[in-house]
C-alpha positions as CSV (number, residue, x, y, z in Angstrom):
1,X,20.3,32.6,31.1
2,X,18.2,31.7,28.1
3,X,15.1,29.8,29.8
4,X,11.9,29.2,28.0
5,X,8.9,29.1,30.9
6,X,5.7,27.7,29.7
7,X,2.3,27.4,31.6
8,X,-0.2,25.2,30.3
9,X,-2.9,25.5,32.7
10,X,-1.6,22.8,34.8
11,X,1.8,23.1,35.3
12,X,4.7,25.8,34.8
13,X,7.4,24.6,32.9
14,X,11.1,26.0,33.0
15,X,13.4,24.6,30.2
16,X,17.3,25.2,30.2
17,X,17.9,24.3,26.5
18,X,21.9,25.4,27.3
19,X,21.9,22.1,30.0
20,X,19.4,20.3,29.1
21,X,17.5,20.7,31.9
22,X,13.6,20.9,32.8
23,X,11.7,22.0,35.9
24,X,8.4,21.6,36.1
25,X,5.9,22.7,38.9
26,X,1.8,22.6,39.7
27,X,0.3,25.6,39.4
28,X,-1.5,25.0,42.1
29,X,1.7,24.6,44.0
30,X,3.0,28.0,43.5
31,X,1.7,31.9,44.1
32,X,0.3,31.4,40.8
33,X,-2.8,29.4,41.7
34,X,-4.0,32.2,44.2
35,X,-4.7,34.3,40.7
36,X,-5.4,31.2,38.1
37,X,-7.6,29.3,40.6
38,X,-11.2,30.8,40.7
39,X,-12.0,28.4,43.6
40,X,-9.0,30.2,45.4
41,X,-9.7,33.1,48.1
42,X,-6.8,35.5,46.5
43,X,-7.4,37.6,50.3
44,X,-6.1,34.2,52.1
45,X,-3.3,34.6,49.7
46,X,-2.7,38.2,48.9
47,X,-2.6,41.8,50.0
48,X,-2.8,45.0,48.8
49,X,0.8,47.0,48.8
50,X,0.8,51.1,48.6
51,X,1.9,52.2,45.7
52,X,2.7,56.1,44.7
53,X,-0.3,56.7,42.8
54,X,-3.8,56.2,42.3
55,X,-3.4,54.3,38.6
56,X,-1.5,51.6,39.7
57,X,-2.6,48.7,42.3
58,X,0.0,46.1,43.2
59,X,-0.8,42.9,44.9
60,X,1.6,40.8,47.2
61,X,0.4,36.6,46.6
62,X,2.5,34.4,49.4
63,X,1.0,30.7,50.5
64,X,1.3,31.3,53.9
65,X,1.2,27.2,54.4
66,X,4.3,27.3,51.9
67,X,6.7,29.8,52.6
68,X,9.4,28.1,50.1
69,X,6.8,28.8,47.3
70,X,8.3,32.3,47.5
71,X,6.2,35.4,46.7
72,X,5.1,37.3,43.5
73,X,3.6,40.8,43.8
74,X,1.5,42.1,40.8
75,X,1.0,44.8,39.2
76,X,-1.8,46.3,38.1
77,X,-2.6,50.0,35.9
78,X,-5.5,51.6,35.2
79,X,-6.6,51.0,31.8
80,X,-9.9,51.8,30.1
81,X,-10.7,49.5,27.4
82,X,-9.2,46.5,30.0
83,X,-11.4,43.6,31.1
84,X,-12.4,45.1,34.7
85,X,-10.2,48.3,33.8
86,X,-7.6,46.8,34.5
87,X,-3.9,45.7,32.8
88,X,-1.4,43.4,34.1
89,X,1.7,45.7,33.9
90,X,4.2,43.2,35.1
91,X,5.4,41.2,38.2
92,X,7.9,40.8,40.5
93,X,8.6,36.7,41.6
94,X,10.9,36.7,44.9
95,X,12.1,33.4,45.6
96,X,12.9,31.8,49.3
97,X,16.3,32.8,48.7
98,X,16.1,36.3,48.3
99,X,16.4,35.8,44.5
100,X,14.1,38.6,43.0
101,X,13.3,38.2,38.8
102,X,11.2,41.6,37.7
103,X,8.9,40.9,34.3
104,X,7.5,44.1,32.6
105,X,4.6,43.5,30.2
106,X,4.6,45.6,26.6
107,X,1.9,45.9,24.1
108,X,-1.2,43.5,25.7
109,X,-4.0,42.7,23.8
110,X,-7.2,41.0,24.7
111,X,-8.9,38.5,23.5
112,X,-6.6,37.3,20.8
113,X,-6.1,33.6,19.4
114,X,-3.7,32.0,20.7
115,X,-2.1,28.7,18.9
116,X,-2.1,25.7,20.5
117,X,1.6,25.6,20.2
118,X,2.4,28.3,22.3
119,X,2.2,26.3,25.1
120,X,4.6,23.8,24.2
121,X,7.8,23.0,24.2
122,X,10.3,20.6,22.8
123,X,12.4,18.7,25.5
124,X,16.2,19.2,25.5
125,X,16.6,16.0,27.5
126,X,18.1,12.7,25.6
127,X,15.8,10.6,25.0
128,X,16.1,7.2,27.3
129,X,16.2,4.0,24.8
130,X,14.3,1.4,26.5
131,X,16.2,-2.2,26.4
């Protein structure tokens, strides 16, 4: 499915451009905000899954008040040279229906400049003539 998800801080945004759809949720509303939110407690939220080896920490984040939020578990390698020595390797986002989508992260760098634009998007939608 060719989806475009932008976060802007506030809100992840999912766009369908093939039907024209968008879907658009708080941050705050989702796992997300136990890792975005610095006023969050991420052990309320999260905890700490074995893993087969030392480099590699991965991080289960539920709202236990929101079950239908679903549940993303991080994770994290061992990375001199990362901020805290540590790199976000990828994810894993399991939805309330069982419905797992796995991200793997390539090539990170820190620090860069980032356009404005990246976290935009154009909407597919038609646009609604007012009478």
């Amino acid at each position: 499915v060719p989806l475009l998800i932008v976060a802007d801080g506030r809100a992840l945004t999912m766009v369908d451009y093939e039907v024209k759809q968008v879907q658009r949720w708080p941050i705050r509303n989702s796992p997300l905000a136990a890792l975005l939110d610095p006023g969050k407690d991420l052990a309320r939220f999260g905890k700490l899954v074995p893993t087969s080896t030392d480099d590699v920490i991965s991080v289960e984040v539920r709202d236990p008040k929101r079950p239908e939020y679903g549940t993303i578990t991080m994770i994290f390698v061992n990375k001199p040279g990362a901020p805290g020595g540590l790199t976000l390797n990828g994810w894993v986002a399991l939805d309330s229906k069982n419905n797992r989508t796995s991200i793997r992260l390539s090539n990170v760098t820190y620090n860069g400049a980032i356009a404005d634009s990246a976290f935009s998007w154009k909407d597919p939608r038609p646009v609604r003539r007012k009478s």
